[in-house]
C-alpha positions in Angstrom: 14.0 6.0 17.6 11.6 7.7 15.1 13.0 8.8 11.4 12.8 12.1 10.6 12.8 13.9 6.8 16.4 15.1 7.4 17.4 11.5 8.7 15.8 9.7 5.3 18.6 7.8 2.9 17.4 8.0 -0.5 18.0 6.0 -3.6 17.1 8.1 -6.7 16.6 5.5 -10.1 16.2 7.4 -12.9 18.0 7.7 -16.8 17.7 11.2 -17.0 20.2 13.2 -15.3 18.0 16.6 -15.9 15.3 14.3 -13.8 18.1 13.4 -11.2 18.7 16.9 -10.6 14.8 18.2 -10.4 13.9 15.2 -8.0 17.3 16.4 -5.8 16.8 19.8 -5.7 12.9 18.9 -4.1 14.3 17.0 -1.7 16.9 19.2 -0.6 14.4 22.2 -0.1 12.7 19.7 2.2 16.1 19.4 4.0 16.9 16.2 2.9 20.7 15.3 1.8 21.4 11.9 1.9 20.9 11.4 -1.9 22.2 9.2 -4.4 21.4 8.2 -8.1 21.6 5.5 -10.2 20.4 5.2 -14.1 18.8 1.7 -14.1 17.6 -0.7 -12.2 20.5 -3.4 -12.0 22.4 -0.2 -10.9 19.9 0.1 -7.9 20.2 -3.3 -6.6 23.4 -3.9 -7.2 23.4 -0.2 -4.3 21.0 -1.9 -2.3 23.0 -5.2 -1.8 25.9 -2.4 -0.1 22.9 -1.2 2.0 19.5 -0.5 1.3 17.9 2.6 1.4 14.5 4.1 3.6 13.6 5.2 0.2 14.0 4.9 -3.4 12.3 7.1 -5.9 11.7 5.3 -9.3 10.7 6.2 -13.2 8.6 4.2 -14.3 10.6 3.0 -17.8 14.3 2.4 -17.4 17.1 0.7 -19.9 16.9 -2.5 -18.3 13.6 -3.2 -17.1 10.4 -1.1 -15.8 10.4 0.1 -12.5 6.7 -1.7 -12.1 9.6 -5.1 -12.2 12.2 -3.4 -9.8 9.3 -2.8 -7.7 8.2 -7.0 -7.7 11.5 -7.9 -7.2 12.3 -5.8 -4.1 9.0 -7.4 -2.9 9.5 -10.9 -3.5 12.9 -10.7 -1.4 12.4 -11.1 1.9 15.5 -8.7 2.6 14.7 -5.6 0.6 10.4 -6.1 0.8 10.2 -3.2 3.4 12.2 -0.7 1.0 10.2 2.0 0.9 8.9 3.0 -3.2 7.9 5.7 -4.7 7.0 5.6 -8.4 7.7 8.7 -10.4 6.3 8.5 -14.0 4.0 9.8 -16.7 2.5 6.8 -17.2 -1.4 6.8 -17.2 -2.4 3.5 -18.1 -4.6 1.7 -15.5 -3.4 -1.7 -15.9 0.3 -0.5 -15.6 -0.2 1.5 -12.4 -2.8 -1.1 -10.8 0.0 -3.6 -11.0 2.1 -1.1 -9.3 0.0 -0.4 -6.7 -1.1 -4.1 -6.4 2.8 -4.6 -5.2 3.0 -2.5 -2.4 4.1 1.4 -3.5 3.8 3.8 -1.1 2.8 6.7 -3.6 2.4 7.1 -7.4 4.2 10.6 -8.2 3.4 12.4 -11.7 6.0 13.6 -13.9 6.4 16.4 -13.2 5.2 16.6 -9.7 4.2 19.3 -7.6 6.1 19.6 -4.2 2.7 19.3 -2.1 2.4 15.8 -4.1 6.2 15.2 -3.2 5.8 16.0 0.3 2.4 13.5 1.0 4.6 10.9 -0.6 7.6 11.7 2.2 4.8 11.8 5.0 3.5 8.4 4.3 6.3 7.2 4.0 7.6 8.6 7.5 4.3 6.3 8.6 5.7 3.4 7.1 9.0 3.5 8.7 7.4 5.1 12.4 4.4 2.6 12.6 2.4 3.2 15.6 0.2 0.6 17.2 -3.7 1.6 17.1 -5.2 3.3 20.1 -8.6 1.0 20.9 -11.0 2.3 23.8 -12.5 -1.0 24.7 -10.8 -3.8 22.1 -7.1 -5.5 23.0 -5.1 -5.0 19.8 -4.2 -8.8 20.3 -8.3 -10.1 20.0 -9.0 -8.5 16.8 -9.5 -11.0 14.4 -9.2 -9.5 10.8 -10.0 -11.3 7.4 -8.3 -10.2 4.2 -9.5 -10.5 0.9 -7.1 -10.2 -2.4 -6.3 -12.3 -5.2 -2.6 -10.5 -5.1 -0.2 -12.4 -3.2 1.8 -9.2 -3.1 -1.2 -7.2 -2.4 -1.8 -9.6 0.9 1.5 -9.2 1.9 2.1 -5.4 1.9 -1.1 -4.9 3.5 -1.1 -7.4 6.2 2.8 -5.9 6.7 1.4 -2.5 7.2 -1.5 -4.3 9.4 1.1 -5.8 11.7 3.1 -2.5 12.0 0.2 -1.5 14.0 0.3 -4.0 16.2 -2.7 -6.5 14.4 -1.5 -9.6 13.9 -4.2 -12.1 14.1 -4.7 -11.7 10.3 -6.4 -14.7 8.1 -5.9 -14.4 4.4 -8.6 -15.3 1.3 -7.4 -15.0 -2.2 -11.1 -13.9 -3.3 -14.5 -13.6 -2.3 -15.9 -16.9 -2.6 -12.8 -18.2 -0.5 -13.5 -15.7 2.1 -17.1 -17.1 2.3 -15.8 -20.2 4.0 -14.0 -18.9 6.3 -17.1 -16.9 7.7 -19.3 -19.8 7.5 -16.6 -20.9 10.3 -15.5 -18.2 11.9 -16.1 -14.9 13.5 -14.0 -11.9 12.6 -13.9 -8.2 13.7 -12.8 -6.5 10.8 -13.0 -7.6 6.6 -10.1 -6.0 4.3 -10.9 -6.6 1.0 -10.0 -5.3 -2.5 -12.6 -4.9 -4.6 -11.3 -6.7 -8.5 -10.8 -10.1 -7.6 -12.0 -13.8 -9.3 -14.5 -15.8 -8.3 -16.4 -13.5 -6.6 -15.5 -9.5 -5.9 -15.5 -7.4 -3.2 -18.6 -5.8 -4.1 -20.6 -10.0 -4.1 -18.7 -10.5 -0.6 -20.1 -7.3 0.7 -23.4 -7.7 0.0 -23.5 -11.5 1.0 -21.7 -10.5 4.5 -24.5 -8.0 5.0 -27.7 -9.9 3.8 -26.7 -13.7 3.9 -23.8 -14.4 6.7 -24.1 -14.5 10.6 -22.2 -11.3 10.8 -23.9 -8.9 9.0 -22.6 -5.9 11.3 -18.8 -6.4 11.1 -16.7 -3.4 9.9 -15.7 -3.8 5.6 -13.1 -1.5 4.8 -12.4 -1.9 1.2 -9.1 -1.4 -0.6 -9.1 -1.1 -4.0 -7.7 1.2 -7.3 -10.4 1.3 -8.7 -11.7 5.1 -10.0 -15.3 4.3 -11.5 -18.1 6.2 -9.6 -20.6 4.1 -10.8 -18.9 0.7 -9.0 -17.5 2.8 -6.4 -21.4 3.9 -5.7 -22.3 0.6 -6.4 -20.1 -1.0 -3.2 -21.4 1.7 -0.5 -24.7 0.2 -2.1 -23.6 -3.1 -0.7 -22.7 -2.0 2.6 -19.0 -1.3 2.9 -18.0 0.4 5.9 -15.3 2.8 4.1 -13.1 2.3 1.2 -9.6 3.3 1.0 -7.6 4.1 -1.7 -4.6 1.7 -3.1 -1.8 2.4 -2.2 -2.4 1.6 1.1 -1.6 4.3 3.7 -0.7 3.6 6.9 -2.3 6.8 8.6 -5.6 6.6 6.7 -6.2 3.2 7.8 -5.3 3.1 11.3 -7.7 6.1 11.6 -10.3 4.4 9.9 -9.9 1.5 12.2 -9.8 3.7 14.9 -12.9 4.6 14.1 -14.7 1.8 12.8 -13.3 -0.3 16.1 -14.1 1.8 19.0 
C-alpha cells in the first residue's frame, strides 16, 4: 500500500531547538504528525536501531559528527541504506554538498527553506518510498540492458537502488569512463548512466567516444552529475548526451526521461 504525507514517520536531527520547532511547524501545515527530534547524530541512530524512520531531516554540522557522515553511515549499512535524507544546512561549499549528494540524499534543503522547497523534498521522497515500475510501449522492462558509470561506490549504489525500484535490474557497473569502454567493446547496452567527474576518463570523454568511436553510437546517455558550470555542462550536450539530470537523483525525473528516451 502506497505512503501518503500524513502516513510519513519522521526523524528530525538537529542541535537547535528554535530549528526543531520551524522544521515542525512546516511539516505539520503539510499534515504531517509523526515527528520526533534528536540533537545529534549518535542520538539518531541510537532512534533508528528502535525503528527507523521514512524520513529523517538533517543539519548539516552537529556536536558529534557532520550530517554529510550520518548520511555515509546510514548508507554503508545494509539495514538503514533506504532511510530516506534530507539535508538541511547553510552550507555552500561544493565539495561538502557533492559528497553529499554523491551518497544518496534525496534533496539538499537551505537554511532557511521555503515551504515550496520543503514540499519538492516530501514529493520525491513519496517517489522513493512508492516506486513505480516504468511504462515501455515496445521494450520488456526485463531486456533492458543498462551500463552505469561512477567512480562513487555509493553513488552506484543509490542509483542503481532507485534503478531497480523501477523494475530495471539488468544493471552492469563501471567505476569510470575508460572502464566503461571495455565493457562496450563487448557488449551491447540500451541505456548509459553516467556521472560526469570521474578518473580516468569523464563522462564528457565517454560520451564523445560512445558517439564517434564505439559500435553503438545511437544508445540513450543520460548523464547524472552535480556539476553547475555552463561551460562543461554545454560542453557534454556538445558530445552527445541524450539528457542530463541533476544529483540528487530523482526518481520521477528519471523514469520520465527513460520513458522517453526508451520508447
Amino acid at each position: 500500500m502506497d505512503i501518503d504525507l500524513n502516513d510519513l514517520n519522521v526523524l528530525i536531527v538537529e542541535p537547535s531547538r528554535t530549528q526543531q520547532h520551524i522544521i515542525e511547524r512546516e511539516l505539520n501545515r503539510l499534515s504531517i504528525e509523526k515527528i520526533d527530534a534528536v540533537s545529534t547524530a549518535q542520538e539518531a541512530l541510537d532512534y533508528i536501531e528502535m525503528g527507523a524512520p521514512d524520513l529523517i531531516l538533517s543539519a548539516y554540522y552537529l556536536s558529534d559528527m557532520t550530517g554529510n557522515e550520518l548520511l555515509h553511515i546510514l548508507r554503508e549499512d545494509e539495514a538503514k541504506q533506504t532511510i530516506c535524507f534530507v539535508l538541511v544546512s547553510s552550507v555552500t561549499d561544493i565539495k561538502q554538498l557533492d559528497a553529499v549528494r554523491q551518497a544518496g540524499v534525496v534533496a539538499i534543503l537551505p537554511k532557511p527553506f521555503v515551504a515550496k522547497d520543503l514540499e519538492l523534498a516530501l514529493k520525491t521522497t513519496l517517489s522513493h518510498l512508492n516506486p513505480e515500475e516504468l511504462a515501455l510501449n515496445s521494450t520488456e522492462i526485463d531486456d533492458l540492458r543498462i551500463l552505469l558509470v561512477d567512480d562513487s561506490a555509493l553513488a552506484r549504489k543509490h542509483i542503481r537502488r532507485t534503478l531497480s525500484s523501477m523494475g530495471l535490474e539488468n544493471v552492469t557497473e563501471a567505476e569510470n569512463g575508460y572502464e566503461a569502454v571495455g565493457l562496450l567493446d563487448s557488449t551491447l547496452f540500451d541505456l548509459i548512466v553516467t556521472d560526469y567527474n570521474m578518473p580516468e576518463m569523464d563522462g564528457r570523454e565517454l560520451s564523445a567516444y560512445i558517439r564517434e568511436q564505439s559500435n553503438q553510437a545511437s544508445v540513450p546517455i543520460i548523464m547524472v552529475t552535480s556539476e553547475h558550470n555552463e561551460s562543461r555542462l554545454a560542453a557534454v550536450q556538445q558530445a552527445g548526451v541524450s539528457a542530463i539530470c541533476d544529483k540528487p537523483f530523482e526518481p520521477e525525473n528519471v523514469k520520465q526521461l527513460i520513458q522517453q528516451l526508451i520508447n
